[in-house]
N, C-alpha and C positions, 0 to 999 in steps of 0.2 A: 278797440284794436290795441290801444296801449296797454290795457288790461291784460290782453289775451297777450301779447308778446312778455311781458314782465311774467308771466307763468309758466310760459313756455322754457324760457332762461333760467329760470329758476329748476323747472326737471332737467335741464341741458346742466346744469350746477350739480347736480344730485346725483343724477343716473350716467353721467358722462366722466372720462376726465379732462375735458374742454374747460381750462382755466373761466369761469366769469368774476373778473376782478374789475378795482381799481371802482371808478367813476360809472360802467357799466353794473357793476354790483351795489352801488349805493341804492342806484336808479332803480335794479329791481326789488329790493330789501327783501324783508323775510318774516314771516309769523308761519306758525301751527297753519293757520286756515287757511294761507297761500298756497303753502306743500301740498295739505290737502288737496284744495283745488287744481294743483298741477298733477296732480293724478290723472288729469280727461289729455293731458299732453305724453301721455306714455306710447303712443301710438306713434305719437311727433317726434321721440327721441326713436322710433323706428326708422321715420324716413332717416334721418339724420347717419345712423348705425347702416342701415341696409343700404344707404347712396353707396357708403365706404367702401363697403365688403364689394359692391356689385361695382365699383370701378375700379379696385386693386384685382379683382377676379376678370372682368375685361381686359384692365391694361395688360396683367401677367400673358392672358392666351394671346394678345400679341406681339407680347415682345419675347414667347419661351418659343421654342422651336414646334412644329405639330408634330408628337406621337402620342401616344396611348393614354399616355400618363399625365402629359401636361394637364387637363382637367382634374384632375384629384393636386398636379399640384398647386395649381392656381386656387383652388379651394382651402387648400390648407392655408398656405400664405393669407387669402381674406378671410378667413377663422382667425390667423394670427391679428389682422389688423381690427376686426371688429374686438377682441377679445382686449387689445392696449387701446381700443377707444371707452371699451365700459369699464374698464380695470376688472373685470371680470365679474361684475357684478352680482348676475345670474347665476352663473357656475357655483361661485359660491351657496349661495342660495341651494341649489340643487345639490352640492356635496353636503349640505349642513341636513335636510331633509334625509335625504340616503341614510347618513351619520345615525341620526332622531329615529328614525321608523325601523331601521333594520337594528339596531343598538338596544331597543327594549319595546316589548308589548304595552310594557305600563305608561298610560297619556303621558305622566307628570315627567318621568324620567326620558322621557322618550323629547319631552318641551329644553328639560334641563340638558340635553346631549348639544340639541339643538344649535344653543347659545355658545356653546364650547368653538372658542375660533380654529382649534384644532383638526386636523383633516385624519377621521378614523381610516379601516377597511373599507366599509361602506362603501364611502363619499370619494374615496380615491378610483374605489369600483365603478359606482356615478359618473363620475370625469373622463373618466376612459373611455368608458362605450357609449358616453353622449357622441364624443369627439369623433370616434368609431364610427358611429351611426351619420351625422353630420357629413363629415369628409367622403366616407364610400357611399352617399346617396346623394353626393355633389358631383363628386367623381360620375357616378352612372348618370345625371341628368347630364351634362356635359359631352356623356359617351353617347348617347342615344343614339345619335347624326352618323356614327362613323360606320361606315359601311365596309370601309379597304382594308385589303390584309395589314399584317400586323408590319412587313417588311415595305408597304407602301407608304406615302405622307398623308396623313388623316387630316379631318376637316369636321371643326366641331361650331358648333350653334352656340357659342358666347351671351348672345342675348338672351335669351332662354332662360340660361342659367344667373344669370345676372338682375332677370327679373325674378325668377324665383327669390336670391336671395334678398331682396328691396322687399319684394310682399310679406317672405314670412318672416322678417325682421317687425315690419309693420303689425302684421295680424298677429304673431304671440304675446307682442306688448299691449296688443288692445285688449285679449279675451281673458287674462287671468284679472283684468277691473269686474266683470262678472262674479269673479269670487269676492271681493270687496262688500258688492250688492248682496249677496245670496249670504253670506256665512259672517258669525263673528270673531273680532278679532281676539286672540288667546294670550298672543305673545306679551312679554313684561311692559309693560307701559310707560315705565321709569327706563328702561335702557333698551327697547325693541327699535332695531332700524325703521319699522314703520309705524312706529307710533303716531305719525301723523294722518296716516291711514287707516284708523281704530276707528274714528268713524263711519259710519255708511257712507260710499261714494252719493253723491246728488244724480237726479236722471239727467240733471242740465251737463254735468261730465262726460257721464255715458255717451248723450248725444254727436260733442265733441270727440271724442273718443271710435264714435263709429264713425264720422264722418272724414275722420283722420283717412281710418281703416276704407271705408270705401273708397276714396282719391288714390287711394295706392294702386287697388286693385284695379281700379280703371287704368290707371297710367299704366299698369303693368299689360293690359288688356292691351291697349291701343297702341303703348310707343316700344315693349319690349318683348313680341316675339309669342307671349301667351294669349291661348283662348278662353275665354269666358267658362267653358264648360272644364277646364283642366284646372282654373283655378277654386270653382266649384268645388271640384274634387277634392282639393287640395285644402282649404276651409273645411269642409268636410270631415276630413281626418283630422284635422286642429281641435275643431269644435268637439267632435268624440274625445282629444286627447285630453280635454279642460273638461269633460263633465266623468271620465274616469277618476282625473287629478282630485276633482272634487270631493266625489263620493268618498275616495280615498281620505282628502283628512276631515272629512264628518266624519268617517268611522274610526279612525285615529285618535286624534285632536279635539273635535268637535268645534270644527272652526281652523281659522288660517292665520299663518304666523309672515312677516315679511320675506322669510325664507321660504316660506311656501310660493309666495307669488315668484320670487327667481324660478325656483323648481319648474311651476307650469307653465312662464314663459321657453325655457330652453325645451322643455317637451311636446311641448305645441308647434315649437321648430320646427324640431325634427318631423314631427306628424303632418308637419305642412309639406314637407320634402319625398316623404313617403308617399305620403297623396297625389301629391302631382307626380311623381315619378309609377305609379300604377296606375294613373292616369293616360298616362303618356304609352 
């Protein structure tokens, strides 16, 4: 148990901007093979991210007045709030990818774009209609419920949506470890954000890593409003959006860079949101 919490703090260190300082940070230290191993807790900085977003997205629909709109904007505000708990992590990652594959055909030049902390047309293109897509597919699961005119006071399903965002907070951070397992890593090894990740995840991570991912999905089942077959659905389109992501940089790359993994978690998001909302 002590093991497993010193790893956990350690991706909460990483992937968060949750200060682990002081006395609490002696206590968890640090090597290569730690990081590594906090890899099977990338699901764990899900629940963490997705509590946020799914209780700034609650508290908003109660405290904003009910019309139309309050669901898109409650969604936006927790887009804001998850996005200042990762410093943006992911985003990045997915401008930097966009930037890389749409910037040149050629692997190497296409690796070298990558690395550039600069944000091209791409990636700036990338950012927008992630956010786009996010927000009006938060916005419509929110809206689902509302049945009254537009001049009457509407009434919308919070929980719903709150679970949505806790599960695919959860599930995009578990499925791009899959790429980990299946592809090699390409990116610089001297200065690549995940250098610690160049090795093959363990299946003793993976393990962890599902089991993150399944607690969620149950909780989201039992305590917030979804059914087992919507979120089915909704996994569903995830998991297709990680084995497109995939395909895509074997035929690219031939292999995944750390900016890849941002890429396919923010796209597995979305797929999870599209899922469950044609699901619904």
């Amino acid at each position: 148990m002590s093991q497993f919490l010193r790893h956990y703090l350690l991706a909460v260190q990483f992937f968060t901007r949750i200060p682990v300082i002081g006395a609490v940070a002696d206590w968890v230290g640090y090597s290569p093979a730690m990081l590594r191993a906090s890899a099977a807790h990338f699901p764990g900085i899900g629940w963490l991210v997705g509590a946020v977003a799914a209780g700034v997205y609650a508290l908003l629909l109660a405290l904003l007045p009910a019309t139309l709109f309050t669901p898109l904007v409650a969604a936006a505000l927790s887009t804001v709030a998850s996005v200042l708990l990762t410093g943006g992590f992911h985003e990045d990652g997915l401008a930097d990818v966009a930037d890389g594959l749409g910037g040149s055909r050629d692997r190497q030049r296409a690796l070298e774009i990558m690395k550039d902390s600069r944000i091209g047309a791409f990636g700036a293109m990338a950012l927008v209609l992630a956010l786009l897509c996010k927000l009006s597919l938060l916005g419509l699961l929110g809206s689902v419920e509302s049945t009254l005119p537009l001049a009457e006071e509407a009434s919308f399903d919070g929980w719903r949506v709150a679970g949505a965002l806790f599960a695919a907070h959860v599930v995009s951070r578990g499925l791009p470890l899959l790429l980990i397992a299946r592809l090699p890593h390409v990116g610089d090894a001297a200065s690549s954000k995940s250098k610690p990740l160049a090795d093959q995840i363990t299946p003793g991570s993976l393990v962890i890593a599902f089991i993150w991912c399944l607690s969620a999905l149950a909780l989201a089942t039992y305590a917030l409003s979804l059914s087992a077959i919507h979120l089915i659905v909704a996994c569903s389109f995830s998991v297709l959006a990680l084995l497109w992501m995939g395909r895509l940089f074997t035929r690219r790359l031939q292999g995944f860079t750390g900016d890849c993994l941002g890429a396919t978690q923010q796209v597995c998001e979305i797929a999870f949101y599209l899922g469950l909302a044609v699901a619904l």
